[in-house]
C-alpha positions as YAML, in Angstrom:
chain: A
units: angstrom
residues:
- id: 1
  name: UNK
  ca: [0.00, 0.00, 0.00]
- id: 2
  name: UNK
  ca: [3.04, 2.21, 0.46]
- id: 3
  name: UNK
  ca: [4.32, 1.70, -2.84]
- id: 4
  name: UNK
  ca: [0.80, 2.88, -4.25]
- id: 5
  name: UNK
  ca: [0.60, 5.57, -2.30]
- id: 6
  name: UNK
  ca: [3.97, 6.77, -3.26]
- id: 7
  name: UNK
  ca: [3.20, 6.44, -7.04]
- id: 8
  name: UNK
  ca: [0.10, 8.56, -6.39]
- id: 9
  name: UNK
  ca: [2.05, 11.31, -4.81]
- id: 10
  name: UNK
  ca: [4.54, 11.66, -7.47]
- id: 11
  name: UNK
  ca: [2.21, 10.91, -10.66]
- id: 12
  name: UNK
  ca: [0.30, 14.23, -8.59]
- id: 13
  name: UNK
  ca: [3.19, 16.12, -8.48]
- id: 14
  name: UNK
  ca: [4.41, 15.71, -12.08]
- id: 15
  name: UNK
  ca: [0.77, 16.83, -13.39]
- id: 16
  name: UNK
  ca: [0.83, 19.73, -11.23]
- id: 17
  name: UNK
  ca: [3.96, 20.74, -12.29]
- id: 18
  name: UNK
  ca: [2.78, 20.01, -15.93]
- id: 19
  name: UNK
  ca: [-0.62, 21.57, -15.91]
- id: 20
  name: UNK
  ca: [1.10, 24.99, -14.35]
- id: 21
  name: UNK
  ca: [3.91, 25.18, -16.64]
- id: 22
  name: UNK
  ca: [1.81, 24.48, -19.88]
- id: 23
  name: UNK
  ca: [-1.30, 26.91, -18.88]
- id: 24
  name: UNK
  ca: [1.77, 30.03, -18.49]
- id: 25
  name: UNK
  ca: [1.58, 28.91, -22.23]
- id: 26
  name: UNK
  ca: [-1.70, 30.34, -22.79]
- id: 27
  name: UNK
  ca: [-2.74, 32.52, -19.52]
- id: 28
  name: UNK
  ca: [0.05, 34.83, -19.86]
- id: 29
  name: UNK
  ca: [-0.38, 36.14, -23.48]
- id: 30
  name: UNK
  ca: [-4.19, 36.45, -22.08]
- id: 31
  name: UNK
  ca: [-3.17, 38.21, -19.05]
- id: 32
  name: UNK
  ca: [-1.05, 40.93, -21.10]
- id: 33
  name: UNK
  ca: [-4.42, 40.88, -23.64]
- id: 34
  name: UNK
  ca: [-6.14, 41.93, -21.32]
- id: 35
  name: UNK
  ca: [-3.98, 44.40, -19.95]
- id: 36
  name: UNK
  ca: [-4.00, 42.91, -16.08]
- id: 37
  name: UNK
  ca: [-0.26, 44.35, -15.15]
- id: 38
  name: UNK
  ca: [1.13, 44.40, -11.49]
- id: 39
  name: UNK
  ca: [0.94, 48.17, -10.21]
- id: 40
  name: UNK
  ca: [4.37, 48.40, -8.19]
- id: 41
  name: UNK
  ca: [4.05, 50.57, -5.45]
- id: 42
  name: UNK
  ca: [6.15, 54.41, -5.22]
- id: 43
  name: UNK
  ca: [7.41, 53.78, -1.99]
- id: 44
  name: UNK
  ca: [9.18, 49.92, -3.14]
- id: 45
  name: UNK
  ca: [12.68, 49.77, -4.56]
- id: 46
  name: UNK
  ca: [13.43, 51.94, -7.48]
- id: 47
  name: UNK
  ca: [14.52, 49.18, -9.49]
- id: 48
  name: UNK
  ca: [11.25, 47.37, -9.18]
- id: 49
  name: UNK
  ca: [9.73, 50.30, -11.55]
- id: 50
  name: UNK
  ca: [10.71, 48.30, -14.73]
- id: 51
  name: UNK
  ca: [8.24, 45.34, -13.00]
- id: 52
  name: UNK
  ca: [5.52, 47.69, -14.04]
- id: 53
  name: UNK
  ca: [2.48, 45.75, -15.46]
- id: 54
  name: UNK
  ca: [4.18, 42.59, -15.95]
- id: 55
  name: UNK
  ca: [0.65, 40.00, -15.80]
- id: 56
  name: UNK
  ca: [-0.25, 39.37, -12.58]
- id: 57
  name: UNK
  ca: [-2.94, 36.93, -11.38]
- id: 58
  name: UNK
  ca: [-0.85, 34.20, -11.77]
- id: 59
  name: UNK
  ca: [-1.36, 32.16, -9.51]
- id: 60
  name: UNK
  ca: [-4.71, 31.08, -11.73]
- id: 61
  name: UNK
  ca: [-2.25, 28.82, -13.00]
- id: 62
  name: UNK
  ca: [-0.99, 26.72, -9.82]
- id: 63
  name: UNK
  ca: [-4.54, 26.88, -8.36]
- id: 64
  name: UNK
  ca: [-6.01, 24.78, -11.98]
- id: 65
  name: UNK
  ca: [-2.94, 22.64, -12.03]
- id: 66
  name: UNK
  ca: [-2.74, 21.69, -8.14]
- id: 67
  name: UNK
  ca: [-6.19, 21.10, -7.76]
- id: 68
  name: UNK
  ca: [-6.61, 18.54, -11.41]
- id: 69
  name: UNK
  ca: [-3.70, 16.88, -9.79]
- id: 70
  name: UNK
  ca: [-5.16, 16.60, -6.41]
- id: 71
  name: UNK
  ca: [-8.13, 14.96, -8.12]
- id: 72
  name: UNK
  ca: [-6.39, 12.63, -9.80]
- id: 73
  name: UNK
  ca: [-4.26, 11.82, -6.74]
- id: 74
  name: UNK
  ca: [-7.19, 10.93, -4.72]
- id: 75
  name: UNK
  ca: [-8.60, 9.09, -7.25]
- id: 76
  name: UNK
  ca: [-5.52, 6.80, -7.74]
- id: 77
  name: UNK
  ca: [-5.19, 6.57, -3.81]
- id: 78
  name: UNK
  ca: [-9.25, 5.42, -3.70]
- id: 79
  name: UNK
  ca: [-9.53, 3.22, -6.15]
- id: 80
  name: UNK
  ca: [-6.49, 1.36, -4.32]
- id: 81
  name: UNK
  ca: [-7.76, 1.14, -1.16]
- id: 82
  name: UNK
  ca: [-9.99, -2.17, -0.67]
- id: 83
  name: UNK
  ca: [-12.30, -0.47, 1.76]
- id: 84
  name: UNK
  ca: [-13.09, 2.96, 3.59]
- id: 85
  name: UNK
  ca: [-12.62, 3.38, 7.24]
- id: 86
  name: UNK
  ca: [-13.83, 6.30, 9.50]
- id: 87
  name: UNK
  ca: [-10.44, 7.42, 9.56]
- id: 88
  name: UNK
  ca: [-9.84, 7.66, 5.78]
- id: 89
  name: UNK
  ca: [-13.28, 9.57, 5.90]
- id: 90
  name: UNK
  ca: [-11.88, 12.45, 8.32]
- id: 91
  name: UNK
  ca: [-8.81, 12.63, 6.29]
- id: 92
  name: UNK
  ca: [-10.68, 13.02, 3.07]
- id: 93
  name: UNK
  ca: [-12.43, 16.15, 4.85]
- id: 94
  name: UNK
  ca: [-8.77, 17.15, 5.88]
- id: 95
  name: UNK
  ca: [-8.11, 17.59, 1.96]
- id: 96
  name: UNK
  ca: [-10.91, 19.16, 0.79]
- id: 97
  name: UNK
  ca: [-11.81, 21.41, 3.06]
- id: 98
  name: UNK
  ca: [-8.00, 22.41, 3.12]
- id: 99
  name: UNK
  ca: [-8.40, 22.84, -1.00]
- id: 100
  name: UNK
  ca: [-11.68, 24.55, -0.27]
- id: 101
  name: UNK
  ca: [-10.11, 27.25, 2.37]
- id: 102
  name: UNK
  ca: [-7.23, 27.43, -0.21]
- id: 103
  name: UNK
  ca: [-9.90, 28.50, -3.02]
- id: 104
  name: UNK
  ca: [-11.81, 30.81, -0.55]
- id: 105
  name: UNK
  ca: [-8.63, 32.55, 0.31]
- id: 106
  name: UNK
  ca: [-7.41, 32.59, -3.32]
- id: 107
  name: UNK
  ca: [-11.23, 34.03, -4.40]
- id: 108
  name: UNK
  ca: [-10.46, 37.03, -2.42]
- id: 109
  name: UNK
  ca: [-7.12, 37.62, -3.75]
- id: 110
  name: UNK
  ca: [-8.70, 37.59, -7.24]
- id: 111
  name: UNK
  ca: [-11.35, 39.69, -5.87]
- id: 112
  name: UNK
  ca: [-8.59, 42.03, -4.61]
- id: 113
  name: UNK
  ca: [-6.10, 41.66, -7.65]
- id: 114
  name: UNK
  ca: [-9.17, 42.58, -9.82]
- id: 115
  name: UNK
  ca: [-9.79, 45.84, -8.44]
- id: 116
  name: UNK
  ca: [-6.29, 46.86, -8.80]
- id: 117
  name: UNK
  ca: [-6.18, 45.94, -12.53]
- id: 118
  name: UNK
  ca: [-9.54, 47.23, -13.51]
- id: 119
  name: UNK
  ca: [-8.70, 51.09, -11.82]
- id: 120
  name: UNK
  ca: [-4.45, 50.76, -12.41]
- id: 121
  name: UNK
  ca: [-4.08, 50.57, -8.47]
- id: 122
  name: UNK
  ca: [-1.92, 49.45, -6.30]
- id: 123
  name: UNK
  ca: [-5.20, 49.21, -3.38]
- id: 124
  name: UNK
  ca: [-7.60, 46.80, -4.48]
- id: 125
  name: UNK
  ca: [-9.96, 45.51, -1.21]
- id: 126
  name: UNK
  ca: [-10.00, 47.76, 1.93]
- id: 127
  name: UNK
  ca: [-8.06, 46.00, 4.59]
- id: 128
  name: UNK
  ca: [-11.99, 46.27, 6.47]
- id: 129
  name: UNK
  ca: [-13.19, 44.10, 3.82]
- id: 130
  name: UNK
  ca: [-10.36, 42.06, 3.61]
- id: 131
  name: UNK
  ca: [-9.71, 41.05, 7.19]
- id: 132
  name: UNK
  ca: [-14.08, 40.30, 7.78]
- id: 133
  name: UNK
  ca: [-13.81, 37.74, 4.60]
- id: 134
  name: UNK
  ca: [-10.62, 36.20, 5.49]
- id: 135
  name: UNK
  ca: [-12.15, 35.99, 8.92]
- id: 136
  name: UNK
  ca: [-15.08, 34.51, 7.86]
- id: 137
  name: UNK
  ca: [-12.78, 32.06, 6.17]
- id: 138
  name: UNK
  ca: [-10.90, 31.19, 8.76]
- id: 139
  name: UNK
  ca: [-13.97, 30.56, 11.30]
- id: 140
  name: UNK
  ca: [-15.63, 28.01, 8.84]
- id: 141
  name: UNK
  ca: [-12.78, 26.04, 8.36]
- id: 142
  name: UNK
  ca: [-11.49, 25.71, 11.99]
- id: 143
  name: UNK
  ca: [-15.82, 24.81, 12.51]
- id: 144
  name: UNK
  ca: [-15.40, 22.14, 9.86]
- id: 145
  name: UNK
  ca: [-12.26, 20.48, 11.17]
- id: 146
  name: UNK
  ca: [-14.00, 20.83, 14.34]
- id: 147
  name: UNK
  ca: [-17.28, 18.97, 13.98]
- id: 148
  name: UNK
  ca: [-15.67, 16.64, 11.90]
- id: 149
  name: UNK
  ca: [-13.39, 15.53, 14.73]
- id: 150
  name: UNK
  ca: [-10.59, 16.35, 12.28]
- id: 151
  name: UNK
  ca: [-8.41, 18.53, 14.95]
- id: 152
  name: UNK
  ca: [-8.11, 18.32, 18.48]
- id: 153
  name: UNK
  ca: [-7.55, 20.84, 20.87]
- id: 154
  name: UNK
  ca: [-4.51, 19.15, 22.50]
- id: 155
  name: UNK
  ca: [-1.05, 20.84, 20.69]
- id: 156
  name: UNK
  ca: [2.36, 19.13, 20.63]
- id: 157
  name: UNK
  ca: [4.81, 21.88, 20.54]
- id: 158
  name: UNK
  ca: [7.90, 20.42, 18.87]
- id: 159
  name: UNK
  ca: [11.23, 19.31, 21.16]
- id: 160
  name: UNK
  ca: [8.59, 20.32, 24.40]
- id: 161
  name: UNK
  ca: [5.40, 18.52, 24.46]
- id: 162
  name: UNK
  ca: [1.98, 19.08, 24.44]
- id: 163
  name: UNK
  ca: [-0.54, 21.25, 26.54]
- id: 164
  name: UNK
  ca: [-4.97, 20.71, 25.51]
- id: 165
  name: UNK
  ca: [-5.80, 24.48, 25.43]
- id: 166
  name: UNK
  ca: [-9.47, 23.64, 25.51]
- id: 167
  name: UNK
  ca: [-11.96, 25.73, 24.14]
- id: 168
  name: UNK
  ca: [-9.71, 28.57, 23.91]
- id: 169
  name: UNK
  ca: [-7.85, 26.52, 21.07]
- id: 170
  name: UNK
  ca: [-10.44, 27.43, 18.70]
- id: 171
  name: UNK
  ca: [-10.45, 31.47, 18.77]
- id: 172
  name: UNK
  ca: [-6.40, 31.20, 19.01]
- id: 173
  name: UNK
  ca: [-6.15, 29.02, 15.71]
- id: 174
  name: UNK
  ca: [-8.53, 31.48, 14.11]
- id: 175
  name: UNK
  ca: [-6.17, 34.15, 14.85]
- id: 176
  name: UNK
  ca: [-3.20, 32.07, 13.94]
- id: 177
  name: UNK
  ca: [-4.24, 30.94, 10.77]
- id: 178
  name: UNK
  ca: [-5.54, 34.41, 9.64]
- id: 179
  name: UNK
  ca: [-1.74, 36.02, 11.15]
- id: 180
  name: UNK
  ca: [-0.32, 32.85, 8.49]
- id: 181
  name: UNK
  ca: [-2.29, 33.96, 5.52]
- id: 182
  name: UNK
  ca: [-1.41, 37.19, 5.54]
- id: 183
  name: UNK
  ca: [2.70, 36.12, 6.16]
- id: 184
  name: UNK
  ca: [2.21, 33.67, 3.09]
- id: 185
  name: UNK
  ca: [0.66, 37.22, 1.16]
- id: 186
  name: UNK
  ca: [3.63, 39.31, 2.69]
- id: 187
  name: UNK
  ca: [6.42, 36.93, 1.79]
- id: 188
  name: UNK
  ca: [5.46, 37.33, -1.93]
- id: 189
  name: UNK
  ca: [7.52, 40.57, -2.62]
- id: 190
  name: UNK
  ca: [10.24, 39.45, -5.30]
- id: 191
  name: UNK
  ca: [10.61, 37.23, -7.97]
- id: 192
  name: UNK
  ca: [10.26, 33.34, -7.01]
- id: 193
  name: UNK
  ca: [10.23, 33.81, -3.48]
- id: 194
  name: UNK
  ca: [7.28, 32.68, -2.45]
- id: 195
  name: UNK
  ca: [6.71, 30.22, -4.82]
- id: 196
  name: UNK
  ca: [10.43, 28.38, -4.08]
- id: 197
  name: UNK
  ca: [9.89, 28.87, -0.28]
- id: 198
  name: UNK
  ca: [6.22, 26.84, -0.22]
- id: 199
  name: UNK
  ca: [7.96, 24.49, -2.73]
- id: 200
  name: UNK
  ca: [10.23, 23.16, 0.00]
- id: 201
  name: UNK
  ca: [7.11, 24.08, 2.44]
- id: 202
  name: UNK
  ca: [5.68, 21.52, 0.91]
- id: 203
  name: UNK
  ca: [7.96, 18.85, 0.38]
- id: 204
  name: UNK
  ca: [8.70, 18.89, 3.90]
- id: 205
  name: UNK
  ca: [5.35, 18.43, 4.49]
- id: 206
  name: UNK
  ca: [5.07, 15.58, 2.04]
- id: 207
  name: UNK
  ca: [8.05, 13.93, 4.24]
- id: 208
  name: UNK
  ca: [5.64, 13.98, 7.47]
- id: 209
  name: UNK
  ca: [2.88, 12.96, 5.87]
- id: 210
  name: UNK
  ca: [4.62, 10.07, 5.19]
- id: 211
  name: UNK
  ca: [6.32, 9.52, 8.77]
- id: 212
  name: UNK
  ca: [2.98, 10.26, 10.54]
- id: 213
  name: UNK
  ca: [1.22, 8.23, 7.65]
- id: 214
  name: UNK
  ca: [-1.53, 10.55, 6.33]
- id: 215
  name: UNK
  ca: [-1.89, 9.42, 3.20]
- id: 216
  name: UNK
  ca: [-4.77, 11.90, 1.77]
- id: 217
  name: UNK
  ca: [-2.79, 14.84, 2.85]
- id: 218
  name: UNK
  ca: [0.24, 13.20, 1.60]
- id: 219
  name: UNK
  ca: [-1.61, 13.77, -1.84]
- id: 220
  name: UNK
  ca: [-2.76, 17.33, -1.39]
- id: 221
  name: UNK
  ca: [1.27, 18.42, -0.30]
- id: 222
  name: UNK
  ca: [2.30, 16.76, -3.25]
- id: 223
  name: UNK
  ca: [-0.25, 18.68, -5.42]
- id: 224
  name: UNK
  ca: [0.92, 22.08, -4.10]
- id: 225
  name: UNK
  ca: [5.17, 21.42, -4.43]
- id: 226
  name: UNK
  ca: [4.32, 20.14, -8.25]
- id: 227
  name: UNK
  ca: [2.03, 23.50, -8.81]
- id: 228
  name: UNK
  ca: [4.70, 25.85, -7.04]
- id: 229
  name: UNK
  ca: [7.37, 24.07, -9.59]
- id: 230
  name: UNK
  ca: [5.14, 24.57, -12.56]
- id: 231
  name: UNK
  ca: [5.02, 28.20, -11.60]
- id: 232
  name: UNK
  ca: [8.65, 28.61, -10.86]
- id: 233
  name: UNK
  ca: [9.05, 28.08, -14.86]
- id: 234
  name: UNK
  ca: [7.89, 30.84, -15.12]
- id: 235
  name: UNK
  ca: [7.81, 32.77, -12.08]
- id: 236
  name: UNK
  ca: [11.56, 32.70, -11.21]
- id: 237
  name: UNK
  ca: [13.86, 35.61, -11.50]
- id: 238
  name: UNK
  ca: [13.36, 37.47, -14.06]
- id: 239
  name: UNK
  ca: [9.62, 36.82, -13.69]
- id: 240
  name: UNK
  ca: [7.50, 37.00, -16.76]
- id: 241
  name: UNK
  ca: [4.46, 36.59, -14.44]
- id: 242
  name: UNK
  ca: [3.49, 37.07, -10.57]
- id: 243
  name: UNK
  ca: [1.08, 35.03, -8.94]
- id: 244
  name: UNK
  ca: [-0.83, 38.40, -7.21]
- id: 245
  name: UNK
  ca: [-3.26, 38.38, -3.97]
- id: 246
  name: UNK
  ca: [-4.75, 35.29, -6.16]
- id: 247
  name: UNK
  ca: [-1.57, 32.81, -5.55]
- id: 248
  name: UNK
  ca: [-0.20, 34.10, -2.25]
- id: 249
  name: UNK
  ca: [-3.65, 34.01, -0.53]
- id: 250
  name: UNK
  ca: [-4.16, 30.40, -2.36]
- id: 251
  name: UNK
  ca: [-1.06, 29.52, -1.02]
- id: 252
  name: UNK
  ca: [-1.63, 30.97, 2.68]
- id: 253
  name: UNK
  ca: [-4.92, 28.51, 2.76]
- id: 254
  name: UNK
  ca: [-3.01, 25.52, 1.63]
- id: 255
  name: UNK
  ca: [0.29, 26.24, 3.91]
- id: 256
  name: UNK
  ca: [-2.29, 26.48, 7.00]
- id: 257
  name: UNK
  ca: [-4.49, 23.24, 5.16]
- id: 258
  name: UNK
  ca: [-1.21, 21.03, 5.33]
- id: 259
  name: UNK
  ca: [-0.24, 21.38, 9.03]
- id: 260
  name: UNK
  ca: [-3.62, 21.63, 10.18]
- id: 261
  name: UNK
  ca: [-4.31, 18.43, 8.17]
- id: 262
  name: UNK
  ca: [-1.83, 16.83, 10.10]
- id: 263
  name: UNK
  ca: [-3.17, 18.01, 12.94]
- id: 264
  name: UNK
  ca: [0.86, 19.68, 13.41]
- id: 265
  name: UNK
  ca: [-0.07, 23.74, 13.87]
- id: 266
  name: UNK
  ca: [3.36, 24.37, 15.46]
- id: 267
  name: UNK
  ca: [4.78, 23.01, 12.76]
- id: 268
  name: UNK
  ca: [4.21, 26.25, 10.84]
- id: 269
  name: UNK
  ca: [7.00, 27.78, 13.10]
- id: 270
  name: UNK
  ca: [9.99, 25.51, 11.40]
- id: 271
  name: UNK
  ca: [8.44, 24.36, 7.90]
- id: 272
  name: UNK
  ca: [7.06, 28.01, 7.74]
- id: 273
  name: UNK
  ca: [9.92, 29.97, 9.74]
- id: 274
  name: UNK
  ca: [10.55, 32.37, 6.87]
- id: 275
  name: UNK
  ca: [6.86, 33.55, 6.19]
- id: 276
  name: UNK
  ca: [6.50, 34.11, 10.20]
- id: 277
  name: UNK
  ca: [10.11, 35.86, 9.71]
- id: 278
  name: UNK
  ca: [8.62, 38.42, 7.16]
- id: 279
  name: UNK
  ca: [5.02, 38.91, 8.76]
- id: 280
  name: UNK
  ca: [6.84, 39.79, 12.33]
- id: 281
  name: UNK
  ca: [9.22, 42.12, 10.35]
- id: 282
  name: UNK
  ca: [6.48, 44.21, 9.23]
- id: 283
  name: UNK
  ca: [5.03, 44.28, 13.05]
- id: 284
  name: UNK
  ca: [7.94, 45.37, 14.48]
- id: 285
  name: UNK
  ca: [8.86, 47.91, 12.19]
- id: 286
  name: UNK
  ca: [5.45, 49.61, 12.34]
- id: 287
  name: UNK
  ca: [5.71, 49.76, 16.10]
- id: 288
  name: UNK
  ca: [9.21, 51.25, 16.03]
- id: 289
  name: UNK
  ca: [8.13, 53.52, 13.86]
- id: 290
  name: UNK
  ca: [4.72, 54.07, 15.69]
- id: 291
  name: UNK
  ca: [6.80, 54.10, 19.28]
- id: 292
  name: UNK
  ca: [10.36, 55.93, 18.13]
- id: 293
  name: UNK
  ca: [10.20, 57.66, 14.86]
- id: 294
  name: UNK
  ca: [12.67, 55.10, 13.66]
- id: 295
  name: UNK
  ca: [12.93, 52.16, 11.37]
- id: 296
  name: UNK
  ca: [14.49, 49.06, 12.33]
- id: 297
  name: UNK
  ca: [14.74, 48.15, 9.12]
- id: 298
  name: UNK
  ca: [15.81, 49.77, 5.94]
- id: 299
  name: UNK
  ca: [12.46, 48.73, 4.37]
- id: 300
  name: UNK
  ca: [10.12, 45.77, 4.85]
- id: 301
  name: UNK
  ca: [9.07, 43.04, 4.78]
- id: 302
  name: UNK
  ca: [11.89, 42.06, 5.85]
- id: 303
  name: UNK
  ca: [13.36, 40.76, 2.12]
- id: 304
  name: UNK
  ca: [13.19, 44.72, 0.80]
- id: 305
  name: UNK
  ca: [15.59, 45.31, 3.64]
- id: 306
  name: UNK
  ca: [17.79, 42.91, 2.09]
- id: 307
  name: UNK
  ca: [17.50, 43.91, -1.49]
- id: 308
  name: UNK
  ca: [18.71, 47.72, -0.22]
- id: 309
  name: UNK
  ca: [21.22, 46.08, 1.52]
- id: 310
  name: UNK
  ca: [22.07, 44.98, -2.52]
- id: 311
  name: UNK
  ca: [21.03, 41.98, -2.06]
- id: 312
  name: UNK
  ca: [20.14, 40.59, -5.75]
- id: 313
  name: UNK
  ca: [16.76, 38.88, -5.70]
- id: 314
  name: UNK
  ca: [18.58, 35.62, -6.40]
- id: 315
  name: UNK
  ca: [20.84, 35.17, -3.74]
- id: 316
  name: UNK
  ca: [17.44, 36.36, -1.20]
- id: 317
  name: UNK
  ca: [15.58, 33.79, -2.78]
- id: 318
  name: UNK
  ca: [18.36, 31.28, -2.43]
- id: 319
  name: UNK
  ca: [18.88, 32.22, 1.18]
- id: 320
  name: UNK
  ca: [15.32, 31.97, 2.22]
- id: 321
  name: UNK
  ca: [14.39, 28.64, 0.72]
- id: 322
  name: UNK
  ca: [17.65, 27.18, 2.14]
- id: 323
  name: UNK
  ca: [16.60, 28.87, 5.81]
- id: 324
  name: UNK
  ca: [13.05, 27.05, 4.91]
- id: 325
  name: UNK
  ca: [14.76, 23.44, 4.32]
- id: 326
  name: UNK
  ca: [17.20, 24.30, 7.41]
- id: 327
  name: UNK
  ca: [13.96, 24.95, 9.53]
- id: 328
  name: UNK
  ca: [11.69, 21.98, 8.02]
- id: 329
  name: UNK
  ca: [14.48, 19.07, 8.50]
- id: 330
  name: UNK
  ca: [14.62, 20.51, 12.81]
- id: 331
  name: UNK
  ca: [10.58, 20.46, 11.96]
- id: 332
  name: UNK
  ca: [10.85, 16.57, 10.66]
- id: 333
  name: UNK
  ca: [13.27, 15.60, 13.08]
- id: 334
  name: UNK
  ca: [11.20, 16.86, 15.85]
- id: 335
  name: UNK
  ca: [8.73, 14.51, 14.76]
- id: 336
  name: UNK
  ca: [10.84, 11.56, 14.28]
- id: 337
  name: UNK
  ca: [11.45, 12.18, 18.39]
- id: 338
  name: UNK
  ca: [7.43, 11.30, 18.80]
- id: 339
  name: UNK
  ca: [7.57, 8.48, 16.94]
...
C-alpha cells in the first residue's frame, strides 16, 4: 500500500507541475491581452519600476494545475484502497476542506487583484473588507475540522510537548491561521520567493505525511510542491508573471491546510519559519516607527531590507528557501522524536 501511495504522490506532483507550466503557455499572453499588469508601489525599490504591469494573477495557474492533480491523486489513492474506514473519511475532509479554504482565500485575492487591474491601483480591497472575509474564512474552516473531529484541541509543541488548550484553542487558531495567511501574502515581494519557499514548504510536508502516515494529505502536499514548480518556470527571476493576492492568498490557505491536516499547527513555526520571519518584520517595524520615529529596518518586509542592503533577488531567494529546508528538517526531526 506504500508503494501505491507513493506512485500517487509523485504521478500528482508531475501533473501539477505540468498543468502549471503548460497553462503560463496560454494565460500569460491572455493576461497581457487583457492588460492585467502588477501596479508596483512608489514607496518599493526603485529598481522594481521596470516590474511595471508585468501580468499578474498568476497564480490562476498553480490553483487549476494543483487542484486537477489533487483529483487525480485521490482518485488513484481510492480506487487502491480495498475499503473505507472512518479514519480515511476524516482525512478526506482534511483535503478538501484544506483545498476549499485554499480557493476561498485565493477568491479574495482575485477579488482584490481585480480591483487593482480594472482602476491601475496598487489598493484593491480595503483592509476592512479584507480582514471580515478572510475571517469569515478562517472561522468556517477551523468549525469544519471541528465537527468533523478532524483537529483536536490538545497541541504538541515540537522538542517540548503538548498542553490541551481547551476551548480557547479554537479562537487562538482562528487568529493564527488568519496572522499565516497574511505572512504567506507578505512573503510574496520578489521574484520566485514565495513560490520556491512553499515548494520546499511543501515537500517537507510531504516527508511527514509520510512519517505520521496521512496518506490523503500526503496527496494534497504533493499537489501544491508540483504546482509551485510549474510556476517557478515561469515565475523565477526574471519573472514574466506574478502570482498576485490570487496565488499568495491560495497559497496561505493551503500552507495552514497542510499542518492543520496533520493536525501539526506548530509546525508552521519551522516548515514556515521564513513567512512568520517576514510577517513579524512588518510588526515590528510599524511599532518602532509608531513608538520611536525610527525604522528598524531599511524597508520591509523584511526581504526589501535585504535587497537595499544589494542583495540581488537571487541570492534572497536562495537564502530563504535554504533557511526554509534548514527549519523543516529541525521540523521533521522533531517529529521523528514522537515516533
Amino acid at each position: 500500500m506504500f508503494c501505491m501511495t507513493w506512485i500517487a504522490g509523485i504521478t500528482t506532483l508531475l501533473v501539477a507541475f505540468a498543468l502549471t507550466a503548460i497553462s503560463g503557455k496560454f494565460l500569460i499572453p491572455f493576461l497581457r491581452k487583457l492588460k492585467f499588469g502588477q501596479t508596483i508601489k512608489e514607496i518599493g525599490p526603485t529598481w522594481h519600476e521596470k516590474k511595471n504591469g508585468t501580468p499578474t494573477m498568476g497564480g490562476i495557474m498553480f490553483a487549476f494545475g494543483s487542484t486537477v492533480a489533487l483529483i487525480v491523486g485521490m482518485f488513484i489513492l481510492t480506487v487502491n484502497h480495498t475499503e473505507a474506514t472512518g479514519t480515511e473519511a476524516v482525512d478526506h475532509i482534511r483535503v478538501w476542506s484544506g483545498l476549499a479554504i485554499a480557493f476561498g482565500f485565493g477568491l479574495i485575492g482575485f477579488i482584490d487583484d481585480f480591483i487593482k487591474v480594472v482602476k491601475k491601483r496598487n489598493l484593491g480591497l480595503t483592509a476592512k473588507q479584507k480582514t471580515v472575509f478572510q475571517l469569515i474564512l478562517c472561522i468556517g474552516y477551523v468549525a469544519t475540522l471541528a465537527m468533523s473531529g478532524a483537529v483536536s484541541t490538545t497541541v504538541i509543541f515540537p522538542f517540548i510537548g503538548q498542553f490541551d488548550f481547551g476551548w480557547v484553542f479554537y479562537p487562538l487558531v482562528v487568529i493564527g491561521i488568519y496572522f499565516v495567511v497574511n505572512a504567506v501574502n507578505l512573503t510574496d515581494g520578489i521574484d520566485g520567493l514565495a513560490s520556491s519557499v512553499t515548494v520546499v514548504y511543501a515537500i517537507v510536508f510531504m516527508i511527514l505525511t509520510t512519517m505520521l502516515k496521512f496518506d490523503s494529505m500526503y496527496i494534497f502536499a504533493a499537489a501544491i510542491a508540483g504546482g509551485c514548480l510549474g510556476f517557478l518556470v515561469w515565475n523565477f527571476y526574471p519573472a514574466k508573471v506574478f502570482m498576485g493576492d490570487t496565488g499568495s492568498m491560495f497559497l496561505g490557505g493551503a500552507v495552514v491546510a497542510l499542518a492543520f491536516g496533520i493536525d501539526r499547527p506548530m509546525l508552521i513555526v519551522f516548515a514556515g519559519i521564513i513567512y512568520i520571519i517576514e510577517a513579524l518584520s512588518v510588526v515590528l517595524q510599524v511599532i518602532s516607527f509608531k513608538t520611536t520615529g525610527k525604522r528598524i529596518f531599511k524597508m520591509s518586509p523584511i526581504h526589501h531590507h535585504f535587497e537595499m542592503c544589494n542583495w540581488s533577488e537571487i541570492k534572497i531567494v536562495s537564502v530563504f528557501t535554504l533557511v526554509t529546508a534548514l527549519f523543516g528538517a529541525l521540523g521533521i526531526f522533531s517529529v521523528f522524536l514522537e515516533l
